[in-house]
N, C-alpha and C positions, 0 to 999 in steps of 0.2 A: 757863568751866572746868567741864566733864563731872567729873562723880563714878561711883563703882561700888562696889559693897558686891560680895566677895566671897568667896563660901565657902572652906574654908582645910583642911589638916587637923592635929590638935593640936598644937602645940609652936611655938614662936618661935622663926623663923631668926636671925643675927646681922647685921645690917643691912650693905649692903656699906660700904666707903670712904666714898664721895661721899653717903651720907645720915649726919645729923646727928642724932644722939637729944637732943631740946632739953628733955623732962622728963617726965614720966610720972599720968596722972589715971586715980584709979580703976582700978588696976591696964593700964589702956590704955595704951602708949609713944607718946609724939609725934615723930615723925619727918619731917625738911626735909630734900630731895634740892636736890641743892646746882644741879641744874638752876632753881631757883626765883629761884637770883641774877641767874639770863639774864633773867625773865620782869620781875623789881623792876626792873631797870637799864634795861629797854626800858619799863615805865610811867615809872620817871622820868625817861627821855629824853621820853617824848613831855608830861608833865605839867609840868615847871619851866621851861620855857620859858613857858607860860602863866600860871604862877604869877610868873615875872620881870616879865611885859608886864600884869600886873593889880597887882602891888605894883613896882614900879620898884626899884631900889635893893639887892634882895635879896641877888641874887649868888649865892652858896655858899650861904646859907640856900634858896633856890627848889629846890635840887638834894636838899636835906635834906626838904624839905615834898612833893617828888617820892617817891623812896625810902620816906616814911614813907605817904605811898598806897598802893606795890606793897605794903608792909608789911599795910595795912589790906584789900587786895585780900586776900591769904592768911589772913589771921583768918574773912575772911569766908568763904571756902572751908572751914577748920576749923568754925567753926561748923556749915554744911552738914554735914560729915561727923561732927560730934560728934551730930549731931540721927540719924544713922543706926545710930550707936554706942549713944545709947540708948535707942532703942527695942528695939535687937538683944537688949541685956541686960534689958531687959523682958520679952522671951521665954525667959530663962534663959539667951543664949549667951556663951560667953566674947568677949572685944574684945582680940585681944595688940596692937594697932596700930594709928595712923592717921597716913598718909604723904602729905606734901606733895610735888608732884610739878609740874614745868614742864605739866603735862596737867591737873593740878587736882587732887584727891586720890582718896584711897581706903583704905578701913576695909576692914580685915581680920576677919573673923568665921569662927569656927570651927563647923562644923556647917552645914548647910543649914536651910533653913526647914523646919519640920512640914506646913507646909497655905498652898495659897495665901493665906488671909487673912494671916497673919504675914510671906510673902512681897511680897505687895502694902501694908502697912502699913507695912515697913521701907524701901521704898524710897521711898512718897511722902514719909516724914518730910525725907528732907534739902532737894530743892525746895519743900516748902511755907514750912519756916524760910528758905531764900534770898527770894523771892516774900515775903511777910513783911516781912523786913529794907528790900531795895529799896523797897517801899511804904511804909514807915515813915521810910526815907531821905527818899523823895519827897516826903513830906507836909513833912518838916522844910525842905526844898528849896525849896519853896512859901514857906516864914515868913522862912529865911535868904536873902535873895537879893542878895546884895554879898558884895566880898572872897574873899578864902583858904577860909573855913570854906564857905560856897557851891560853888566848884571842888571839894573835899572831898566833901562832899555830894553830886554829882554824880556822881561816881565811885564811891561807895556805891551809887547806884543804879543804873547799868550795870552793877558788878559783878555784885551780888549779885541781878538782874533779868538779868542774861545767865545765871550760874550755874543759876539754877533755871529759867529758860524754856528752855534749852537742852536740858537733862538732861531735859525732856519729852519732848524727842523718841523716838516708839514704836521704838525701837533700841537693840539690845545696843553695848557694853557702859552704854549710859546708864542712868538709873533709869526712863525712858520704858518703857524697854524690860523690862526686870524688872516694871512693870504690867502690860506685855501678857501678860507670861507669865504672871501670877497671874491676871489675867482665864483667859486659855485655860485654864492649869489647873484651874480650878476648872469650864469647861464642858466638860473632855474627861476628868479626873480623875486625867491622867499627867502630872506635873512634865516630863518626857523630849517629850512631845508638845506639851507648851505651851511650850517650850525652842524646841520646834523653830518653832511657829508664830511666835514672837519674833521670830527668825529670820529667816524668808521675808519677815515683818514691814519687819527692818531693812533687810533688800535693797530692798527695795523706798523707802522713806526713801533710802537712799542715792544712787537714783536718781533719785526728786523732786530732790534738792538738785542734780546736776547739770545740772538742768534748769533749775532757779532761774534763775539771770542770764539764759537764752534767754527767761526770760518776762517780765523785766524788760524788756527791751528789745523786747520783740514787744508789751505793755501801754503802758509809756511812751513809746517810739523810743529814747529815752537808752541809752548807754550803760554796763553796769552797774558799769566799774570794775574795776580790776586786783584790788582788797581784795576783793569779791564775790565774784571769779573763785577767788580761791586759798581763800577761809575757806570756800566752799561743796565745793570739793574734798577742800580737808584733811578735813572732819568726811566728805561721804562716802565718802573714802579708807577713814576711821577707823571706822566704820560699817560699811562692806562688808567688812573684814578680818574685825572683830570678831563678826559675823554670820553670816560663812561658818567661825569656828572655831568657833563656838556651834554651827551647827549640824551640822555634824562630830561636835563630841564628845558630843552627844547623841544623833546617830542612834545611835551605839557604845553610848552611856547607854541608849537604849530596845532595844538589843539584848542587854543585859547582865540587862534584867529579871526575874525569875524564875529567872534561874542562883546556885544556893547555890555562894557563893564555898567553900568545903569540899569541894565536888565537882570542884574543879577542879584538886584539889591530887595533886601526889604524893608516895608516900608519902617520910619519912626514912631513907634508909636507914642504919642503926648504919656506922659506921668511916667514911664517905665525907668526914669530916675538912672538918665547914663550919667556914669561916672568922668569926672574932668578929663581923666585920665587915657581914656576910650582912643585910640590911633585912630588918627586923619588919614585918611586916603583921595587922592584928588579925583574928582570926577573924570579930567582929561588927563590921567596919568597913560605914560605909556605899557606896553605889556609887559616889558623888561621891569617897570618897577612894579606893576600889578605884583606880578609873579612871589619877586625879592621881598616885597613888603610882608606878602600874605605866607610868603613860606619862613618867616625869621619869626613869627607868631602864628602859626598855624590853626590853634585852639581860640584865636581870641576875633570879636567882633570887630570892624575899623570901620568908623565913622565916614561914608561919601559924602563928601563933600563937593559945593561949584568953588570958583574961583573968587566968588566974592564969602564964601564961606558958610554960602547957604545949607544944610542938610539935605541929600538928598536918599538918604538908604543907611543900610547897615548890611556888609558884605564880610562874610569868611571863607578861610579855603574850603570847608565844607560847599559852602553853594556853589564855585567852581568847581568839586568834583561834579556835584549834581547833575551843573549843567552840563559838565564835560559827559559825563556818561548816559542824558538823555539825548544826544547829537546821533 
């Protein structure tokens, strides 16, 4: 299960229906997408059956020792992202959330990074606690080797050894891929340009992996398996999406550089009767939430604002294009 730490910008939405606010640490809310029942009911379908034919007898308990794996699969995921949560707050960022998800999860952090360092250091925190765990599983794996608590064990370590070696991978939106970008950034000195190298980065992963089984079978002669076929397309499906929206909204992001959001605005005119309703945008907002604000309402005008709440303009994606295409 892929993780993502992702920039946000201030305020906490109210979580839809089908996610579960299960309690709250450190001002963080913990939130279970009820997608995760699919993911428990399909480890314990495949896990109590094995747990039947190693203890005999069990019955309705193998199903319960099933369930309480998927259970310990997600903890383990939590953990991963709790380790991303705090480092974030290490660098001073707020954390409104961390959301369990059929896809694994993801911490919500407001603000972006200051410097690639803080960028690259938030994200390897949640795979090296996975990687960690799984090793620590395994060692135990080694001493326990019978019984319930063994299968257990095992599944500790696929978890949480899948979790963090996966999220290696140099691909948005994985934490692989937020390395790369701190690397790059830090040798090109624009977040927007190490975004993008990410990027080109994960296309490219995306396309190894659908290469994968063709080399499996060109290495061994075997054939690599219907499970290969699909898990190698899913992530590069998931990969090349998320890579080609990256780098999208970054090429916009390094277009936008240099443009004072203030100059883009126009002015208020007295009587033109804005409605209460009209989105706030902060005068010193950064471009990461410029961007996010104006592309989640694209058609609509949003109020500039200073910090004491004075008016300063009225800006839409429209005058960003403008400006963008008279540069």
């Amino acid at each position: 299960m892929p993780a993502a730490v992702s920039a946000d910008v201030p305020g906490v939405s109210v979580p839809p229906p089908w996610v579960l606010r299960v309690g709250r640490v450190s001002g963080t809310d913990i939130q279970v997408s009820a997608s995760c029942l699919v993911v428990v009911a399909l480890i314990a379908l495949a896990f109590a059956p094995r747990v039947d034919a190693l203890v005999p007898g069990l019955v309705a308990r193998a199903w319960v020792v099933g369930v309480g794996v998927g259970v310990l699969v997600y903890l383990a995921a939590l953990v991963h992202e709790a380790a991303h949560a705090l480092v974030a707050r290490r660098h001073g960022r707020l954390v409104p959330s961390i959301r369990l998800t059929a896809a694994g999860g993801r911490t919500h952090v407001v603000g972006e990074s200051e410097g690639p360092r803080e960028e690259g250091v938030t994200a390897v925190a949640g795979p090296a606690v996975s990687v960690v765990l799984g090793l620590s599983a395994l060692a135990l794996r080694l001493v326990v080797t019978e019984g319930v608590p063994a299968l257990v064990l095992e599944a500790l370590v696929v978890a949480n050894l899948l979790i963090g070696l996966l999220d290696l991978l140099p691909a948005p939106p994985l934490d692989g891929g937020r390395m790369v970008r701190a690397l790059a950034w830090s040798v090109v000195g624009s977040r927007a340009r190490g975004s993008i190298v990410a990027a080109w980065t994960g296309r490219g992963v995306a396309v190894v992996l659908l290469l994968v089984p063709v080399l499996v079978t060109a290495v061994t002669g075997a054939d690599p398996g219907l499970s290969l076929w699909v898990g190698c397309v899913g992530v590069a499906a998931l990969v090349w999406v998320a890579s080609s929206a990256e780098l999208g909204f970054n090429q916009l992001r390094l277009g936008f550089e240099g443009v004072a959001l203030a100059t883009l605005a126009r002015p208020v005119v007295p009587g033109d009767g804005l409605a209460p309703s009209t989105p706030r945008l902060a005068a010193d907002a950064t471009v990461d939430e410029v961007l996010v604000t104006l592309l989640r309402r694209p058609g609509d005008d949003h109020l500039l604002v200073d910090a004491d709440g004075t008016p300063r303009g009225l800006v839409s994606s429209a005058d960003v294009d403008r400006a963008l295409a008279g540069r």
